[in-house]
N, C-alpha and C positions, 0 to 999 in steps of 0.2 A: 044098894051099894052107893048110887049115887049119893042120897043125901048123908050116909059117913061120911064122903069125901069131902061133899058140900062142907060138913061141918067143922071136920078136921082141919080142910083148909082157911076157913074163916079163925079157927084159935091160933093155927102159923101165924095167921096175916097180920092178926092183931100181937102175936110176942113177942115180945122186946130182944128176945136172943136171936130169934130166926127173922122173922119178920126184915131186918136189915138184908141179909142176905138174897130172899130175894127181888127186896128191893133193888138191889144194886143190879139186878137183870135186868129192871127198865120195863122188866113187863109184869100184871098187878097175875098175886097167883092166884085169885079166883080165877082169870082166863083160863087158869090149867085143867080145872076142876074135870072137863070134859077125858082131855088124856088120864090126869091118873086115877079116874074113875076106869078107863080102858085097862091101866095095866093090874087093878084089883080085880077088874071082872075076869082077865088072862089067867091071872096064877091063882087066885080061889074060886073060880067057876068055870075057868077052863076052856073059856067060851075064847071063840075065833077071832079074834081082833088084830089090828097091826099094830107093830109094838116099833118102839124106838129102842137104841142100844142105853141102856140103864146107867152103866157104868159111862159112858160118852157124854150123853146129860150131865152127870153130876160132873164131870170132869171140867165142863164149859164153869156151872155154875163157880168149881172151886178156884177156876182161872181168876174169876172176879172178885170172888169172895171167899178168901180159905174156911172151907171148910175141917172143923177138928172135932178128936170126939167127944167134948163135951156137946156142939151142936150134935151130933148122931144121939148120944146118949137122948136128950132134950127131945130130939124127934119122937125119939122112938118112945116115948114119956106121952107123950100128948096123942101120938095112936093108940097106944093101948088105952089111955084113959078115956080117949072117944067112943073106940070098939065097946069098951066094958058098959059108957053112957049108954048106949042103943041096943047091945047083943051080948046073949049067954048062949054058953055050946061048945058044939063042937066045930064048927064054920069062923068062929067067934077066936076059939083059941088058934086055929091054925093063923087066922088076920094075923095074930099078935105074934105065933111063934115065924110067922114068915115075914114080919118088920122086921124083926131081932135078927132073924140071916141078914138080910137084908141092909140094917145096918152096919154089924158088924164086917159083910162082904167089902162094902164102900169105906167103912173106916180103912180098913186093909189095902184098902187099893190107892185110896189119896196120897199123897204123902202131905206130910203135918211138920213142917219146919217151927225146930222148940220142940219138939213132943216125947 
């Protein structure tokens, strides 16, 4: 799991849509690598881990940087296409179909001035 994340995170880092974003945190996102390797390993393997509130994160992030959904859509583009680089299956689809709640939950919940 780790090195998905690993990788997923280094294509954010470097794209030009997201990449700003969280830049403007101040903080670089490979340092995250470790947590949201924690909240992959929580909801597809289930394992015991402490979690932060998902929705409160991103709320910080969007304080900083609006997030809209074309950045969700974009996200959620570069996990799957990561998932697909490394894993087939059935573990593989659930990754993919549980970004998609996932985004869609957070676009819902931001709100998107314009949108």
């Amino acid at each position: 799991m780790q090195r998905l994340v690993a990788e997923f995170c280094t294509c954010v880092a470097e794209d030009g849509l997201l990449a700003p974003i969280f830049a403007s945190m101040g903080t670089p996102l490979l340092g995250h690598v470790e947590a949201v390797t924690d909240f992959w390993c929580r909801k597809l393997l289930g394992e015991l881990l402490p979690s932060r509130d998902l929705l409160e994160v991103h709320q910080q992030v969007h304080a900083a940087h609006p997030i809209n959904p074309c950045h969700f859509a974009h996200w959620l583009a570069l996990w799957q296409d990561s998932v697909d680089a490394a894993f087939a299956g059935p573990a593989a689809d659930r990754a993919k179909a549980l970004a998609l709640n996932i985004a869609h939950s957070m676009g819902s919940r931001l709100p998107c001035p314009g949108c």
